[in-house]
C-alpha positions as CSV (number, residue, x, y, z in Angstrom):
1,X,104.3,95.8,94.4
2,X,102.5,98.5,95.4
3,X,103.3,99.9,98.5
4,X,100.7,101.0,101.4
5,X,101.6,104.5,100.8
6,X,100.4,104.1,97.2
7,X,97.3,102.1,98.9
8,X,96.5,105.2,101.2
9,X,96.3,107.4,98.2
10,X,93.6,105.5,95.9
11,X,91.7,105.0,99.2
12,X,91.8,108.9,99.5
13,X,90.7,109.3,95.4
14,X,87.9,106.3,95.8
15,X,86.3,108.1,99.5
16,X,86.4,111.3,97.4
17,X,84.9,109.8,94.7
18,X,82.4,107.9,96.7
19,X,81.7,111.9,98.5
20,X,81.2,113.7,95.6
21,X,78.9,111.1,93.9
22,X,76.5,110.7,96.4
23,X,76.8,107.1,96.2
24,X,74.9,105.3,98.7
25,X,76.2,101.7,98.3
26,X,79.6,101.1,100.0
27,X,80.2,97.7,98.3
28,X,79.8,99.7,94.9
29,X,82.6,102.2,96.3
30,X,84.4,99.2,97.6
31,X,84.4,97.6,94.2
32,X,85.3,100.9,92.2
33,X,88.5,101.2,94.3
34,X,89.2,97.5,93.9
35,X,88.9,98.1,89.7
36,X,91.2,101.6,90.3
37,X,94.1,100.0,91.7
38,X,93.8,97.8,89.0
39,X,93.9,100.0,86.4
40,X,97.1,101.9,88.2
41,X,99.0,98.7,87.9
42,X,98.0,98.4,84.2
43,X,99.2,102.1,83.8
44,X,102.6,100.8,85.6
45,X,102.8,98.4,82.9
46,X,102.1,100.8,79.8
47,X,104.8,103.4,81.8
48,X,107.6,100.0,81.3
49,X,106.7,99.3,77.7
50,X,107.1,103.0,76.4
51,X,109.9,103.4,78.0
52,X,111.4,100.3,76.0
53,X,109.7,101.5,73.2
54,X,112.2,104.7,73.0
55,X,114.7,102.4,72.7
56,X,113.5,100.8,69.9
57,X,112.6,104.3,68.6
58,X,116.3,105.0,68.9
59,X,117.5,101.6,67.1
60,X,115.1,102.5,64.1
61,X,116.6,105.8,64.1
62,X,120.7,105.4,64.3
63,X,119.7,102.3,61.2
64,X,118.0,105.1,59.1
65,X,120.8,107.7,59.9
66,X,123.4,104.5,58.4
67,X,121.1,104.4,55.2
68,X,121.4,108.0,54.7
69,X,122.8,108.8,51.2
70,X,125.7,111.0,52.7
71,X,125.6,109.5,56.4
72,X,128.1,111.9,58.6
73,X,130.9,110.3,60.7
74,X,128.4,110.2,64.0
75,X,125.5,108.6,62.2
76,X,128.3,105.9,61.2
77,X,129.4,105.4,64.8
78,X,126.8,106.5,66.3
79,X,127.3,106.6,70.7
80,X,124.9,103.4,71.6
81,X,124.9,104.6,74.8
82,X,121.2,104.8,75.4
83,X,120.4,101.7,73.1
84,X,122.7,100.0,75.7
85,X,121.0,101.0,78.1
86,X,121.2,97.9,80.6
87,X,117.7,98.6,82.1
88,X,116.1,99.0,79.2
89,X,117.4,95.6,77.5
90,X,116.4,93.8,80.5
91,X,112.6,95.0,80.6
92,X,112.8,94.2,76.5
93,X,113.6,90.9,77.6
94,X,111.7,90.1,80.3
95,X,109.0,87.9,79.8
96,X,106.7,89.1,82.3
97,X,106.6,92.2,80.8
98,X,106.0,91.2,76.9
99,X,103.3,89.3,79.1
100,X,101.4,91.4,80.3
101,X,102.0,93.8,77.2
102,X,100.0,91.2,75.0
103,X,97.3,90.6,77.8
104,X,96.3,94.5,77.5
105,X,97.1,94.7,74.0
106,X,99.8,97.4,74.2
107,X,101.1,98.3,70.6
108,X,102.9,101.5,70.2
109,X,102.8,101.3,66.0
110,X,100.4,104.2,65.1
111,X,101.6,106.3,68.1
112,X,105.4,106.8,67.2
113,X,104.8,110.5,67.2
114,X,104.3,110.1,70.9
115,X,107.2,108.2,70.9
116,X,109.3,111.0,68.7
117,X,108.2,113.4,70.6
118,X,109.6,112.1,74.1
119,X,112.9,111.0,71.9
120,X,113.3,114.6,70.7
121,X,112.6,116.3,73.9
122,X,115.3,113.6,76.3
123,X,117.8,114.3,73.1
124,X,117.8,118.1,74.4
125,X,118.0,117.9,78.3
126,X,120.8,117.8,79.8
127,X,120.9,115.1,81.8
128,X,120.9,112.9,78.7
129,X,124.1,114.9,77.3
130,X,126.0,113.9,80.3
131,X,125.1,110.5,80.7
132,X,125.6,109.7,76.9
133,X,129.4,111.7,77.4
134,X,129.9,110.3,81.1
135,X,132.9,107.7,81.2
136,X,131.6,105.8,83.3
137,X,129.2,102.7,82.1
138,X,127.8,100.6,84.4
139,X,124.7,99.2,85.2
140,X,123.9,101.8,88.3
141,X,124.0,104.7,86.3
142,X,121.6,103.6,83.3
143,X,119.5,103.2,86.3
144,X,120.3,106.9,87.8
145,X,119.4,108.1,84.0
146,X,116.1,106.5,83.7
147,X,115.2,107.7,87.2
148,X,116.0,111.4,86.4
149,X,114.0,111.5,83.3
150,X,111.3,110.4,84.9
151,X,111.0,112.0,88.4
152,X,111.9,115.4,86.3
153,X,110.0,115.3,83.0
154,X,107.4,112.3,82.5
155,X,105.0,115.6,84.5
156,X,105.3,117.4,81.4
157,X,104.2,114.8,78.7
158,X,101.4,116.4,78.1
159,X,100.9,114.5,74.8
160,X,101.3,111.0,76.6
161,X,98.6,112.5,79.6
162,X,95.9,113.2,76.9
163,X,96.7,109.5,74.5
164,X,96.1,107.5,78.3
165,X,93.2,109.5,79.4
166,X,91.5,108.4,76.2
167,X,92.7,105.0,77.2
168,X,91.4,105.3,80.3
169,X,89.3,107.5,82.6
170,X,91.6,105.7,85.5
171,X,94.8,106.2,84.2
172,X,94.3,110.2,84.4
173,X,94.0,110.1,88.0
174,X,97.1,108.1,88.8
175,X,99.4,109.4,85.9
176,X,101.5,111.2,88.7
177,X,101.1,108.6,91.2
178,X,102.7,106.2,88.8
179,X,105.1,108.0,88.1
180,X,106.0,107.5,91.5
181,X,106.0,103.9,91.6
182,X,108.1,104.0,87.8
183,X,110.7,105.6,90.2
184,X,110.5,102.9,93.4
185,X,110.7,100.2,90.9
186,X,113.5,101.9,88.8
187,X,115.5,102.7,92.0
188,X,115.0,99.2,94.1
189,X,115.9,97.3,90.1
190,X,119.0,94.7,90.5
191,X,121.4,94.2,88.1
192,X,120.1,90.3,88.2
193,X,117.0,91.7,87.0
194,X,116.4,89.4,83.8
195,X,114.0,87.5,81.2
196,X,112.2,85.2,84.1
197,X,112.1,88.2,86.4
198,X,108.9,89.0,88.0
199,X,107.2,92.5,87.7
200,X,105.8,93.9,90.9
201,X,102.3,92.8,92.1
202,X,99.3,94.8,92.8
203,X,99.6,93.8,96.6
204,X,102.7,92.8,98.7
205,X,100.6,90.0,100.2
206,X,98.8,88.8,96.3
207,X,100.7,85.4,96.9
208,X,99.8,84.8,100.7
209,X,96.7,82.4,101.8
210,X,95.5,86.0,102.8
211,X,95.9,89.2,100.7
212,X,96.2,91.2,103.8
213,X,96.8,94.6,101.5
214,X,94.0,94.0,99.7
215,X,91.3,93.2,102.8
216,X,93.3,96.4,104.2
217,X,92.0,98.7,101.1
218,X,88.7,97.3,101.4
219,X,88.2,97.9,105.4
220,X,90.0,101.3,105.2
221,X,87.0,102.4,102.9
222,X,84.3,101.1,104.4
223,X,85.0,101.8,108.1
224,X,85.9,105.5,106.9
225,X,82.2,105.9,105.3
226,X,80.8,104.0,108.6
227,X,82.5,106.4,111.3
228,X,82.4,109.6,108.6
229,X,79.6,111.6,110.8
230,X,81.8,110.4,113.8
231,X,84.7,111.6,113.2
232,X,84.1,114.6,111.3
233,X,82.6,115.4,114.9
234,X,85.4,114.6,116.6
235,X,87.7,116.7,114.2
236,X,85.0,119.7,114.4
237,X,85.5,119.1,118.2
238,X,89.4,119.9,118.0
239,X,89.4,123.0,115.3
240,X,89.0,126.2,115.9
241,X,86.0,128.2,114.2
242,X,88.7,130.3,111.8
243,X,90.2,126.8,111.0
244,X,86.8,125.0,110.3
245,X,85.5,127.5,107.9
246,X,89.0,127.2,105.8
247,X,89.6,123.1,106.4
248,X,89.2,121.7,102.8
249,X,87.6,118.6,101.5
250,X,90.4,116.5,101.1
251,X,92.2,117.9,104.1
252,X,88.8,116.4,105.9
253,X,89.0,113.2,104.5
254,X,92.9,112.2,105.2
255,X,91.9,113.4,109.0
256,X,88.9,110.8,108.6
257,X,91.2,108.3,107.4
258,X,94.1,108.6,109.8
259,X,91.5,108.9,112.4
260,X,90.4,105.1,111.3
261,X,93.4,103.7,111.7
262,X,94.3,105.1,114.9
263,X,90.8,103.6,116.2
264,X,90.3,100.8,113.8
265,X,94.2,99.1,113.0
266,X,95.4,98.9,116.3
267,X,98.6,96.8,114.7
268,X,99.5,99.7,112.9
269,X,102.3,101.8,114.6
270,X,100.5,105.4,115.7
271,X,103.9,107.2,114.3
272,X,103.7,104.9,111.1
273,X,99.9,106.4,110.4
274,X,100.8,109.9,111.3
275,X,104.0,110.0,109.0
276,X,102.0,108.6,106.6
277,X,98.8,110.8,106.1
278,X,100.9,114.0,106.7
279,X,103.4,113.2,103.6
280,X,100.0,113.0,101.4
281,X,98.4,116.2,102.8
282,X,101.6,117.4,101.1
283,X,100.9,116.3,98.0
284,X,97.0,115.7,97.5
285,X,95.7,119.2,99.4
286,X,96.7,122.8,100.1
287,X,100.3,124.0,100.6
288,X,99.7,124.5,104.2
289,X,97.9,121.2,104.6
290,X,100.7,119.5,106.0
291,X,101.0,122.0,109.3
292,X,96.9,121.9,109.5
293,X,97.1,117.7,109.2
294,X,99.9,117.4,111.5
295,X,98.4,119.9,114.1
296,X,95.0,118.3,114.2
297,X,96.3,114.8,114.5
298,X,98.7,115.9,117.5
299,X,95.3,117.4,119.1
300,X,93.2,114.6,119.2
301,X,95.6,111.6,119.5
302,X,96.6,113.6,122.7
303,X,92.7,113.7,124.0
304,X,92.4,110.0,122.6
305,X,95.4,108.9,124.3
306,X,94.2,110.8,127.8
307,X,90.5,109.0,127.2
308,X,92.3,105.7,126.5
309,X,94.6,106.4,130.0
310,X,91.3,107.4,132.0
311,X,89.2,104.2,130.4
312,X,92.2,102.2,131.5
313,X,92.2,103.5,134.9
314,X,88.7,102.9,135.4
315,X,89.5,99.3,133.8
316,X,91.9,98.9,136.6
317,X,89.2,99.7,139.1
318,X,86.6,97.6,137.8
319,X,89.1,95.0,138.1
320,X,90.2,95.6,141.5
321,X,86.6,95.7,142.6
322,X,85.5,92.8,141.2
323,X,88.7,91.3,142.6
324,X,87.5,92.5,145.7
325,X,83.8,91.1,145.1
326,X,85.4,87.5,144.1
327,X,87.4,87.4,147.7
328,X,84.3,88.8,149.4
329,X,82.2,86.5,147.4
330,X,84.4,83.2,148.8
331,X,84.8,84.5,152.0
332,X,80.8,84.3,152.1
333,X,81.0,80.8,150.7
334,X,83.3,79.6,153.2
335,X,81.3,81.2,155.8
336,X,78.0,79.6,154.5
337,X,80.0,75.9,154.3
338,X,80.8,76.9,158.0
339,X,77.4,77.7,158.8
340,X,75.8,74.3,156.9
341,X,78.9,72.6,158.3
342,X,77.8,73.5,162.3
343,X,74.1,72.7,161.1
344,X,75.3,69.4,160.5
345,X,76.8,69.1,163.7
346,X,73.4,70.6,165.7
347,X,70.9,68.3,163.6
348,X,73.4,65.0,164.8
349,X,73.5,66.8,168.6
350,X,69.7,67.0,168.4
351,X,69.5,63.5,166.8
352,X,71.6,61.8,169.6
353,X,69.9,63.9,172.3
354,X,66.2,62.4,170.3
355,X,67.8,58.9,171.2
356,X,69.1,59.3,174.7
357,X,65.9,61.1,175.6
358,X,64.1,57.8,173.6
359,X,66.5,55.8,175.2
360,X,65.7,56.9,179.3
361,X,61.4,56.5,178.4
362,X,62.2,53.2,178.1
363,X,64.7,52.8,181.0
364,X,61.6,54.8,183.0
365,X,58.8,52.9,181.9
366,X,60.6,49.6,182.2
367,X,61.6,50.8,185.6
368,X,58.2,51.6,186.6
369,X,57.0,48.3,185.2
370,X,59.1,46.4,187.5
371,X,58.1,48.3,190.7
372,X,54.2,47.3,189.5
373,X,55.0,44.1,188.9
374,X,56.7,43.7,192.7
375,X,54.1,45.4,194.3
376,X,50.9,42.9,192.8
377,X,53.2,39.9,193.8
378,X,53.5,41.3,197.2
379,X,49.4,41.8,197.0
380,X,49.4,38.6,196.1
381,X,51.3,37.0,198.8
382,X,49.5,39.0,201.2
């Protein structure tokens, strides 16, 4: 699989890319570094089957050395030690790999010089004399030996660089970057590591519902071309004028990009993204990137970190006011139930006083009805 280190890096190469083009549509640059990673993992693939190819290429060659007319004592027993080679018969075996070397059609027939001339050159080095001399035989060391070769001499193949970049325009970019991953792979290889054995994926997450490494890639690129005017303000903000006029391209654009992912991946680990970017300044920029990177970063994550600190102190305010507004707020609802409460109360006062005041106009006028009535019966009498 390939790691998000490895990820980081071809979203570095496609944001150049996508710079230096003048591209306009992000969805093409999106889909260029989608083909890219791709095409690294194919490159992984043809990396596996040469290397099993030189052992074939030695096989061929200790059987012709037998066949010789006056063979010596060493092409008779010849030392099988890198034929052996435990690693090597494994990835010849595995069927993953034979695979995936049929899907892209890798045959390495009309390219043995290629072949020869890798042979010839590991023959001559001498970590091959002392592994193919070394007593000890085991599964670890074939591993060590592979590892060696590789991390110290696959950068000089120039004639294997020049047969993949007519292969590929892709696979020049990530020759080296491959490399890397031939070593991870190499180094993190089990002893159980057989015919039904899977080789690496693209993404860690290929087989999960979703491909988090791969929606990762994607949203990396675009939200680095969306905030690119924004944050190169904010690193023009934090550099001095000598550093500004010596700050290089790619040296911008891995500050853009660990920039996003302070402000866009909030799941990612702040130490995680800064460990990260500064190891590939080291290796994709300047010699003194690294100090630059690392300087820069610790500049603005401390002013983005004191903005963060004052936004949440004014969070905490607004919160504490409108706190305050909600307990004023029901304070003033309890007063106006109090208020409609006592209105209640006046309107049924004022209602019984309506009737008691109803109530004595009829004790008065029956009263003075009475006193009428006695008085005309008295007349009346009279």
């Amino acid at each position: 699989m390939i790691n998000r280190r490895f990820l980081r890096v071809k979203v570095l190469q496609a944001v150049y890319a996508y710079i230096e083009s003048g591209e306009e549509q992000v969805e093409y640059g999106v889909k260029h570094l989608l083909e890219s990673i791709e095409k690294m993992r194919e490159l992984f693939v043809w990396q596996l089957s040469f290397l099993v190819e030189t052992k074939r290429f030695a096989e061929n060659r200790i059987e012709e050395n037998k066949r010789k007319n006056f063979p010596t004592q060493d092409d008779l027993n010849p030392n099988m030690r890198y034929v052996e080679n435990r690693v090597l018969n494994a990835l010849e075996n595995n069927k993953d790999l034979r695979r995936e070397e049929e899907r892209l059609k890798i045959n390495w027939a009309d390219h043995q010089d290629i072949i020869r001339n890798y042979y010839n050159m590991m023959r001559n080095t001498p970590e091959y004399q002392s592994y193919m001399s070394d007593d000890i035989n085991n599964f670890e060391l074939d591993k060590k030996f592979l590892v060696k070769m590789v991390n110290e001499y696959f950068a000089e193949l120039e004639v294997l660089q020049d047969f993949y970049e007519e292969k590929s325009i892709f696979f020049v970019d990530d020759y080296h970057l491959v490399s890397s991953m031939l070593v991870k792979f190499l180094s993190d290889m089990k002893a159980n590591f057989g015919e039904n054995s899977s080789l690496p994926t693209i993404y860690k997450t290929e087989k999960d519902p979703v491909n988090e490494d791969k929606e990762y890639v994607k949203n990396l690129f675009r939200e680095v071309i969306k905030h690119d005017d924004e944050y190169g303000k904010l690193v023009g903000e934090n550099t001095s004028n000598w550093e500004k006029e010596r700050v290089c391209v790619m040296d911008m654009i891995i500050l853009k990009m660990a920039l996003t992912e302070f402000c866009c991946f909030p799941y990612i680990p702040v130490k995680v993204t800064m460990n990260e970017y500064i190891e590939i300044s080291k290796y994709f920029s300047t010699p003194k990137s690294k100090i630059f990177v690392n300087g820069i970063l610790d500049r603005i994550l401390k002013k983005l970190n004191e903005e963060k600190a004052k936004a949440s102190e004014l969070q905490t305010q607004l919160e504490a006011a409108q706190a305050d507004n909600e307990a004023l707020t029901g304070t003033l609802n309890e007063t106006v139930s109090v208020n409609e409460q006592l209105q209640g109360e006046l309107n049924n006062v004022r209602a019984e006083a309506e009737q008691t005041r109803k109530e004595l106009e009829e004790l008065q006028n029956q009263g003075l009805f009475a006193r009428i009535f006695r008085r005309k019966k008295k007349n009346t009498s009279d």
